[in-house]
Wavefront OBJ file of the C-alpha trace (Angstrom):
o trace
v -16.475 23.203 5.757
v -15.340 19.270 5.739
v -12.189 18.312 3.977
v -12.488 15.389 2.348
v -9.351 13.485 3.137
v -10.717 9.755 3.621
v -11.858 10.165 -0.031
v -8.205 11.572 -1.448
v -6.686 8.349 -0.455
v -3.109 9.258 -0.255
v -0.612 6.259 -0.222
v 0.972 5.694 2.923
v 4.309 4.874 1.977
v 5.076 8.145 0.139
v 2.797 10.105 1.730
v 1.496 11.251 -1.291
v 4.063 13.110 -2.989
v 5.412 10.235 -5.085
v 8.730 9.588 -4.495
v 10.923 8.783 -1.669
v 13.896 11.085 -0.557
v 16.950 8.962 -0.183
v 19.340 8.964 2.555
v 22.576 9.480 0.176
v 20.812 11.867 -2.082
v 18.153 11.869 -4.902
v 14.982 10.532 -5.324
v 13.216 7.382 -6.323
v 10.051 6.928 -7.422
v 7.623 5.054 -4.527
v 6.965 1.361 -6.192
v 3.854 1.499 -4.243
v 1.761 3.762 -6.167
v 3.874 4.248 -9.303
v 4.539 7.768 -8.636
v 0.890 9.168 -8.194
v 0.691 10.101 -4.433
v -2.227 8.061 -4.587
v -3.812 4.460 -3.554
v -4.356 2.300 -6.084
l 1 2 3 4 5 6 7 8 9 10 11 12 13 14 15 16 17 18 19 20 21 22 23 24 25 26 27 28 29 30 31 32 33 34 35 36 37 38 39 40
């Protein structure tokens, strides 16, 4: 069984959940992929 996780293409700033926890509370979402998790 191979996972395919060169082909997923997560983005590397959110590490592909979307958003970024913030230090004081909350969440934004990650500029970087517009929210998707993924590369664009």
């Amino acid at each position: 069984m191979k996972i395919a996780t060169a082909e997923n293409k997560t983005c590397t700033y959110c590490s592909g959940k979307g958003y970024f926890q913030l230090i004081l509370g909350g969440s934004e979402t990650c500029p970087c992929c517009d929210g998707t998790g993924k590369k664009k």
